[in-house]
C-alpha positions in Angstrom: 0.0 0.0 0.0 2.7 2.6 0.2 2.2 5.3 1.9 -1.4 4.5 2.6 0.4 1.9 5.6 1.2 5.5 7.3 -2.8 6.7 7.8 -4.8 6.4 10.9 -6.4 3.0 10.3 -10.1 2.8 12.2 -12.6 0.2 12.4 -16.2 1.5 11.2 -19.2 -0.7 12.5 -20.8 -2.3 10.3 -24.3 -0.6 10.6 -22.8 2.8 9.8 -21.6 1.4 6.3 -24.0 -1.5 4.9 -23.3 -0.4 1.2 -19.9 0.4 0.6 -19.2 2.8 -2.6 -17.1 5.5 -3.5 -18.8 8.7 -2.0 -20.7 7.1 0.4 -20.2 8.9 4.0 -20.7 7.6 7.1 -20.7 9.3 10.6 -17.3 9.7 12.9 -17.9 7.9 16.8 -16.9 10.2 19.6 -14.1 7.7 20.6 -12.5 7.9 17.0 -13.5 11.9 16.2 -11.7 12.8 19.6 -8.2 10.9 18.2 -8.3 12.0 15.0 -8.7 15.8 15.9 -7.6 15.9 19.8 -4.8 13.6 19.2 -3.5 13.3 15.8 -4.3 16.6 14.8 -6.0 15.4 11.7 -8.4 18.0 9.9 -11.0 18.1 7.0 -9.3 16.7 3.6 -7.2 14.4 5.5 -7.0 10.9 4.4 -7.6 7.8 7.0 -8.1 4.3 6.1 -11.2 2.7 7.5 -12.6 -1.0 7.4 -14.6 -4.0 8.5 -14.6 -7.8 7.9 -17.9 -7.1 5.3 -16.2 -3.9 3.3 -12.8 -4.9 3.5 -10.7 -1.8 3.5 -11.0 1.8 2.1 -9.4 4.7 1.6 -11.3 7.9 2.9 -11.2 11.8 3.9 -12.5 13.5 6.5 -15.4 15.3 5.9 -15.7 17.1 8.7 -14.4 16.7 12.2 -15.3 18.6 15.5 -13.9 17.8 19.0 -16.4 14.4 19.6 -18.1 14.5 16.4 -17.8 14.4 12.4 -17.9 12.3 9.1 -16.0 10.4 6.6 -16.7 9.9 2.8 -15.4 7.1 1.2 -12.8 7.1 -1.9 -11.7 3.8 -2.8 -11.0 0.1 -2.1 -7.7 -0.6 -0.9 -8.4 -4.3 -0.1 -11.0 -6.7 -0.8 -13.1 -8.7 2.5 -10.4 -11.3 3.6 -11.6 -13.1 6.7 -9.3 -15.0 8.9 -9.5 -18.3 8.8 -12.2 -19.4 12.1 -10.2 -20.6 15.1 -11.4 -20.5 18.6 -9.4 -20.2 22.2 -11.3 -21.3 24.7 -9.4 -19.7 28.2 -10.1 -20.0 31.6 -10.3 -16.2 33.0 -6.7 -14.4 34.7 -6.5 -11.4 36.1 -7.8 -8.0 34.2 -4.0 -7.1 33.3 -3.7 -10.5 31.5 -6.8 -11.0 30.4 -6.3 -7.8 28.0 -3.6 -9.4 27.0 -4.9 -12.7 25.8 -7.6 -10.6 24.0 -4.9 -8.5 22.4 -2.2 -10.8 21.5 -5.3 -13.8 20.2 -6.6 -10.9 18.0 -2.9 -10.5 16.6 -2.8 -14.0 15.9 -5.7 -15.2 14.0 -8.4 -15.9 16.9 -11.7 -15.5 15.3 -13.7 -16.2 18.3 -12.8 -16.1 22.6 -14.2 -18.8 25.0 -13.8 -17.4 28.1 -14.2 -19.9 30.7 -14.5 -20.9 34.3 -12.5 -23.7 35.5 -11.9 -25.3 39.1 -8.7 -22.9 39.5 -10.2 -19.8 37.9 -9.5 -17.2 39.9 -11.8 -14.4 39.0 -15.5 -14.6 37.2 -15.7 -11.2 36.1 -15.1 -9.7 32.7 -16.2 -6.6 30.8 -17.5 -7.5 27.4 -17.8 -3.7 26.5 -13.6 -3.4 27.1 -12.7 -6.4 26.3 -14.3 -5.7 22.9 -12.9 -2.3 22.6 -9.1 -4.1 23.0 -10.1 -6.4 20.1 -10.8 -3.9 18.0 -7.6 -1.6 19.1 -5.6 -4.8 18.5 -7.5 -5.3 14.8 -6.6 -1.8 14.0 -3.1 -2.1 14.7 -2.3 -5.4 13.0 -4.5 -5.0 10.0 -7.0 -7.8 10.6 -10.3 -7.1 8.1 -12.6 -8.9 10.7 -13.1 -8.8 14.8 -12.8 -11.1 16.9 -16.3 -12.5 18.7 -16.3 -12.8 22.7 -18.6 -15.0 23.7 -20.0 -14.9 27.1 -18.0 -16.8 30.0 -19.2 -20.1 30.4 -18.0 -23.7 32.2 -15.5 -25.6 31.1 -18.4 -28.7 31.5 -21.0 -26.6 29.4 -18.2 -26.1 26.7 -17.4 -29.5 26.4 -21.1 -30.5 26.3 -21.6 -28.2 23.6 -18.3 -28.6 21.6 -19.5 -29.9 17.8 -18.1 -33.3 17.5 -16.5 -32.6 14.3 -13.8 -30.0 15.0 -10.9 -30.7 17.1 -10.4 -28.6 20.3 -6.4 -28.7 21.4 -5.9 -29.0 25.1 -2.9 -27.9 26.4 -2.5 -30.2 29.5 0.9 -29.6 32.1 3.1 -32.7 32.5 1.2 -34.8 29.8 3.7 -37.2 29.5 2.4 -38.3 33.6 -1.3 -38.8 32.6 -1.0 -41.1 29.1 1.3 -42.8 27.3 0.4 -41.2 23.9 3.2 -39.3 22.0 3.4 -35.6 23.2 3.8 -34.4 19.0 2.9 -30.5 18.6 -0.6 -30.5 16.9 -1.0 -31.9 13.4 -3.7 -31.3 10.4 -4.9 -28.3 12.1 -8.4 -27.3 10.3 -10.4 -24.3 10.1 -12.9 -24.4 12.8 -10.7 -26.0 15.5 -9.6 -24.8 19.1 -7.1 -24.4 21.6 -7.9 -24.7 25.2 -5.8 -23.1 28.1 -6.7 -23.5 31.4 -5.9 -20.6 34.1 -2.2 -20.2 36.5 -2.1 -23.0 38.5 -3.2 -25.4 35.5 -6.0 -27.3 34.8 -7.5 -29.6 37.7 -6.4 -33.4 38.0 -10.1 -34.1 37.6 -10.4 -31.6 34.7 -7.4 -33.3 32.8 -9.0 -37.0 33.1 -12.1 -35.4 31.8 -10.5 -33.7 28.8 -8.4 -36.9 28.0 -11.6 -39.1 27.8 -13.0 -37.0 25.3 -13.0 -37.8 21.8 -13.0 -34.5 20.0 -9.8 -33.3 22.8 -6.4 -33.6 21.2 -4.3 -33.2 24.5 -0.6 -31.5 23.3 2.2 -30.4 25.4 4.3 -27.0 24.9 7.1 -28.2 26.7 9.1 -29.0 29.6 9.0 -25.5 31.1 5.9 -24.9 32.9 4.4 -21.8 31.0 2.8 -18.5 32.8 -1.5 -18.4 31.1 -0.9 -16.1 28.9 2.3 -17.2 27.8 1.0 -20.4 27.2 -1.5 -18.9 24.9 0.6 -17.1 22.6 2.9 -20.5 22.4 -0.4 -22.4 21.5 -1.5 -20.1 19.0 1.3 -19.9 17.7 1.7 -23.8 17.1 -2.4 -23.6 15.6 -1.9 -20.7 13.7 1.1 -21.8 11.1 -0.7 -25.4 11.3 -3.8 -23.4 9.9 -2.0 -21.0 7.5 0.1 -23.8 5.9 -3.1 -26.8 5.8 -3.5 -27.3 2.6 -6.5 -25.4 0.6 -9.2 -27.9 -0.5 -10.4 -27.6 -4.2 -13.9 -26.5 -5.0 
Protein backbone atom coordinates (compact mmCIF):
# COMPACT_ATOMS: atom_id res chain seq x y z
CA UNK A 1 0.00 0.00 0.00
CA UNK A 2 2.71 2.57 0.22
CA UNK A 3 2.19 5.25 1.89
CA UNK A 4 -1.35 4.55 2.64
CA UNK A 5 0.45 1.86 5.57
CA UNK A 6 1.16 5.48 7.30
CA UNK A 7 -2.85 6.69 7.80
CA UNK A 8 -4.79 6.43 10.88
CA UNK A 9 -6.39 3.02 10.32
CA UNK A 10 -10.15 2.81 12.21
CA UNK A 11 -12.64 0.20 12.44
CA UNK A 12 -16.18 1.48 11.23
CA UNK A 13 -19.18 -0.66 12.49
CA UNK A 14 -20.83 -2.27 10.30
CA UNK A 15 -24.31 -0.62 10.60
CA UNK A 16 -22.77 2.81 9.75
CA UNK A 17 -21.57 1.37 6.30
CA UNK A 18 -23.98 -1.52 4.90
CA UNK A 19 -23.30 -0.37 1.16
CA UNK A 20 -19.94 0.38 0.61
CA UNK A 21 -19.21 2.80 -2.56
CA UNK A 22 -17.09 5.52 -3.51
CA UNK A 23 -18.81 8.69 -2.04
CA UNK A 24 -20.73 7.06 0.43
CA UNK A 25 -20.22 8.93 4.02
CA UNK A 26 -20.66 7.64 7.07
CA UNK A 27 -20.73 9.34 10.61
CA UNK A 28 -17.31 9.67 12.91
CA UNK A 29 -17.93 7.90 16.78
CA UNK A 30 -16.88 10.20 19.64
CA UNK A 31 -14.10 7.66 20.58
CA UNK A 32 -12.48 7.95 17.01
CA UNK A 33 -13.49 11.93 16.21
CA UNK A 34 -11.72 12.77 19.64
CA UNK A 35 -8.20 10.87 18.25
CA UNK A 36 -8.26 11.97 15.04
CA UNK A 37 -8.73 15.77 15.85
CA UNK A 38 -7.56 15.91 19.77
CA UNK A 39 -4.78 13.56 19.22
CA UNK A 40 -3.54 13.34 15.81
CA UNK A 41 -4.33 16.63 14.80
CA UNK A 42 -6.04 15.40 11.72
CA UNK A 43 -8.37 18.00 9.93
CA UNK A 44 -11.02 18.08 7.00
CA UNK A 45 -9.29 16.71 3.61
CA UNK A 46 -7.21 14.38 5.50
CA UNK A 47 -7.05 10.86 4.41
CA UNK A 48 -7.58 7.77 7.01
CA UNK A 49 -8.08 4.27 6.11
CA UNK A 50 -11.15 2.72 7.49
CA UNK A 51 -12.57 -1.03 7.40
CA UNK A 52 -14.60 -3.99 8.55
CA UNK A 53 -14.63 -7.81 7.88
CA UNK A 54 -17.88 -7.07 5.33
CA UNK A 55 -16.16 -3.89 3.35
CA UNK A 56 -12.81 -4.89 3.51
CA UNK A 57 -10.68 -1.77 3.47
CA UNK A 58 -10.96 1.75 2.13
CA UNK A 59 -9.45 4.71 1.63
CA UNK A 60 -11.34 7.91 2.93
CA UNK A 61 -11.17 11.77 3.94
CA UNK A 62 -12.48 13.48 6.52
CA UNK A 63 -15.44 15.27 5.86
CA UNK A 64 -15.66 17.13 8.68
CA UNK A 65 -14.38 16.70 12.16
CA UNK A 66 -15.26 18.57 15.53
CA UNK A 67 -13.94 17.83 19.01
CA UNK A 68 -16.39 14.43 19.63
CA UNK A 69 -18.10 14.46 16.36
CA UNK A 70 -17.80 14.41 12.41
CA UNK A 71 -17.90 12.29 9.10
CA UNK A 72 -15.99 10.42 6.61
CA UNK A 73 -16.66 9.90 2.77
CA UNK A 74 -15.37 7.12 1.19
CA UNK A 75 -12.82 7.06 -1.86
CA UNK A 76 -11.75 3.80 -2.79
CA UNK A 77 -10.95 0.05 -2.08
CA UNK A 78 -7.68 -0.56 -0.95
CA UNK A 79 -8.40 -4.31 -0.05
CA UNK A 80 -11.05 -6.67 -0.78
CA UNK A 81 -13.14 -8.75 2.54
CA UNK A 82 -10.39 -11.33 3.62
CA UNK A 83 -11.60 -13.09 6.71
CA UNK A 84 -9.33 -14.97 8.87
CA UNK A 85 -9.50 -18.25 8.78
CA UNK A 86 -12.25 -19.37 12.08
CA UNK A 87 -10.19 -20.58 15.11
CA UNK A 88 -11.44 -20.50 18.59
CA UNK A 89 -9.38 -20.24 22.17
CA UNK A 90 -11.29 -21.26 24.74
CA UNK A 91 -9.38 -19.68 28.23
CA UNK A 92 -10.05 -19.96 31.61
CA UNK A 93 -10.34 -16.25 33.03
CA UNK A 94 -6.70 -14.42 34.72
CA UNK A 95 -6.50 -11.36 36.07
CA UNK A 96 -7.78 -8.03 34.16
CA UNK A 97 -4.05 -7.12 33.28
CA UNK A 98 -3.67 -10.54 31.53
CA UNK A 99 -6.84 -11.00 30.41
CA UNK A 100 -6.28 -7.77 28.02
CA UNK A 101 -3.57 -9.43 27.02
CA UNK A 102 -4.90 -12.69 25.81
CA UNK A 103 -7.59 -10.62 23.95
CA UNK A 104 -4.88 -8.46 22.36
CA UNK A 105 -2.22 -10.83 21.51
CA UNK A 106 -5.28 -13.83 20.19
CA UNK A 107 -6.64 -10.94 18.00
CA UNK A 108 -2.93 -10.53 16.64
CA UNK A 109 -2.84 -13.95 15.91
CA UNK A 110 -5.68 -15.21 13.96
CA UNK A 111 -8.43 -15.88 16.90
CA UNK A 112 -11.73 -15.51 15.29
CA UNK A 113 -13.75 -16.16 18.34
CA UNK A 114 -12.79 -16.14 22.64
CA UNK A 115 -14.21 -18.84 25.02
CA UNK A 116 -13.82 -17.37 28.14
CA UNK A 117 -14.23 -19.86 30.73
CA UNK A 118 -14.48 -20.86 34.28
CA UNK A 119 -12.46 -23.75 35.54
CA UNK A 120 -11.87 -25.26 39.12
CA UNK A 121 -8.67 -22.92 39.52
CA UNK A 122 -10.16 -19.79 37.86
CA UNK A 123 -9.48 -17.20 39.85
CA UNK A 124 -11.79 -14.42 39.02
CA UNK A 125 -15.48 -14.61 37.16
CA UNK A 126 -15.66 -11.21 36.11
CA UNK A 127 -15.15 -9.65 32.66
CA UNK A 128 -16.23 -6.65 30.80
CA UNK A 129 -17.49 -7.49 27.40
CA UNK A 130 -17.79 -3.66 26.52
CA UNK A 131 -13.65 -3.35 27.12
CA UNK A 132 -12.69 -6.44 26.33
CA UNK A 133 -14.33 -5.69 22.90
CA UNK A 134 -12.89 -2.33 22.63
CA UNK A 135 -9.12 -4.14 22.96
CA UNK A 136 -10.13 -6.41 20.08
CA UNK A 137 -10.84 -3.91 18.05
CA UNK A 138 -7.64 -1.64 19.06
CA UNK A 139 -5.64 -4.84 18.51
CA UNK A 140 -7.51 -5.27 14.83
CA UNK A 141 -6.59 -1.78 14.04
CA UNK A 142 -3.14 -2.10 14.74
CA UNK A 143 -2.26 -5.44 13.05
CA UNK A 144 -4.52 -4.99 9.98
CA UNK A 145 -7.02 -7.75 10.61
CA UNK A 146 -10.34 -7.09 8.07
CA UNK A 147 -12.57 -8.89 10.67
CA UNK A 148 -13.11 -8.76 14.78
CA UNK A 149 -12.83 -11.12 16.90
CA UNK A 150 -16.29 -12.55 18.71
CA UNK A 151 -16.32 -12.76 22.72
CA UNK A 152 -18.62 -14.99 23.71
CA UNK A 153 -20.02 -14.90 27.10
CA UNK A 154 -17.95 -16.80 30.02
CA UNK A 155 -19.15 -20.12 30.45
CA UNK A 156 -18.05 -23.74 32.20
CA UNK A 157 -15.50 -25.55 31.14
CA UNK A 158 -18.42 -28.70 31.53
CA UNK A 159 -20.96 -26.57 29.45
CA UNK A 160 -18.20 -26.08 26.72
CA UNK A 161 -17.36 -29.46 26.41
CA UNK A 162 -21.06 -30.54 26.32
CA UNK A 163 -21.57 -28.19 23.57
CA UNK A 164 -18.30 -28.56 21.60
CA UNK A 165 -19.54 -29.89 17.78
CA UNK A 166 -18.07 -33.28 17.45
CA UNK A 167 -16.45 -32.58 14.33
CA UNK A 168 -13.80 -29.95 14.98
CA UNK A 169 -10.91 -30.72 17.14
CA UNK A 170 -10.41 -28.63 20.33
CA UNK A 171 -6.38 -28.74 21.40
CA UNK A 172 -5.87 -29.01 25.07
CA UNK A 173 -2.88 -27.86 26.44
CA UNK A 174 -2.46 -30.22 29.53
CA UNK A 175 0.94 -29.63 32.10
CA UNK A 176 3.10 -32.71 32.50
CA UNK A 177 1.18 -34.78 29.79
CA UNK A 178 3.74 -37.21 29.48
CA UNK A 179 2.36 -38.33 33.59
CA UNK A 180 -1.31 -38.76 32.55
CA UNK A 181 -1.02 -41.09 29.14
CA UNK A 182 1.26 -42.77 27.32
CA UNK A 183 0.40 -41.25 23.89
CA UNK A 184 3.24 -39.32 22.04
CA UNK A 185 3.38 -35.56 23.22
CA UNK A 186 3.81 -34.38 19.04
CA UNK A 187 2.93 -30.49 18.60
CA UNK A 188 -0.59 -30.49 16.88
CA UNK A 189 -1.02 -31.89 13.42
CA UNK A 190 -3.66 -31.29 10.44
CA UNK A 191 -4.91 -28.31 12.06
CA UNK A 192 -8.42 -27.31 10.28
CA UNK A 193 -10.37 -24.29 10.09
CA UNK A 194 -12.95 -24.37 12.83
CA UNK A 195 -10.68 -26.01 15.53
CA UNK A 196 -9.64 -24.84 19.06
CA UNK A 197 -7.14 -24.40 21.55
CA UNK A 198 -7.86 -24.74 25.23
CA UNK A 199 -5.80 -23.15 28.11
CA UNK A 200 -6.68 -23.52 31.39
CA UNK A 201 -5.85 -20.63 34.05
CA UNK A 202 -2.22 -20.21 36.52
CA UNK A 203 -2.05 -23.00 38.45
CA UNK A 204 -3.22 -25.36 35.50
CA UNK A 205 -5.96 -27.34 34.83
CA UNK A 206 -7.53 -29.61 37.68
CA UNK A 207 -6.41 -33.41 37.99
CA UNK A 208 -10.07 -34.11 37.63
CA UNK A 209 -10.37 -31.64 34.69
CA UNK A 210 -7.40 -33.28 32.80
CA UNK A 211 -8.98 -37.05 33.09
CA UNK A 212 -12.08 -35.39 31.76
CA UNK A 213 -10.51 -33.73 28.81
CA UNK A 214 -8.44 -36.91 27.99
CA UNK A 215 -11.65 -39.09 27.80
CA UNK A 216 -13.04 -36.97 25.29
CA UNK A 217 -12.96 -37.77 21.75
CA UNK A 218 -13.00 -34.52 20.02
CA UNK A 219 -9.80 -33.27 22.83
CA UNK A 220 -6.39 -33.59 21.16
CA UNK A 221 -4.28 -33.16 24.47
CA UNK A 222 -0.61 -31.49 23.30
CA UNK A 223 2.23 -30.37 25.36
CA UNK A 224 4.26 -27.04 24.94
CA UNK A 225 7.06 -28.21 26.67
CA UNK A 226 9.08 -29.00 29.62
CA UNK A 227 8.99 -25.54 31.10
CA UNK A 228 5.86 -24.89 32.93
CA UNK A 229 4.40 -21.77 31.03
CA UNK A 230 2.79 -18.53 32.77
CA UNK A 231 -1.53 -18.39 31.10
CA UNK A 232 -0.90 -16.08 28.90
CA UNK A 233 2.35 -17.18 27.76
CA UNK A 234 0.99 -20.38 27.22
CA UNK A 235 -1.54 -18.94 24.94
CA UNK A 236 0.56 -17.13 22.60
CA UNK A 237 2.88 -20.45 22.40
CA UNK A 238 -0.42 -22.44 21.51
CA UNK A 239 -1.46 -20.08 18.98
CA UNK A 240 1.28 -19.91 17.68
CA UNK A 241 1.69 -23.75 17.07
CA UNK A 242 -2.41 -23.59 15.61
CA UNK A 243 -1.88 -20.74 13.74
CA UNK A 244 1.14 -21.82 11.12
CA UNK A 245 -0.72 -25.40 11.27
CA UNK A 246 -3.79 -23.39 9.92
CA UNK A 247 -1.96 -21.00 7.50
CA UNK A 248 0.08 -23.84 5.87
CA UNK A 249 -3.10 -26.78 5.76
CA UNK A 250 -3.53 -27.32 2.63
CA UNK A 251 -6.52 -25.37 0.65
CA UNK A 252 -9.15 -27.87 -0.46
CA UNK A 253 -10.37 -27.56 -4.22
CA UNK A 254 -13.90 -26.48 -4.97
Amino acid sequence: MNGLSRLPRLYVDPALVPVPNAGATCPIPPEQARYLGTVLRRKAGDQVRVFHAGMGEWLASIADIRKDRGSLALERQIRPPQPCPPLQLAFALLKRDATDLVIRMGTELGVSTFLPLVSERTNTHRVNPERLHAIAVEAAEQCERLDIPTIAPVQTLPTLLGQWPQTSTLFAAIERLGERTAEPTHTPPQVRAGDGLLIGPEGGLSEAECQTLLQRPFVAPFSLGSLVLRADTAVVAGLALLGNGLRSAPVSSQ
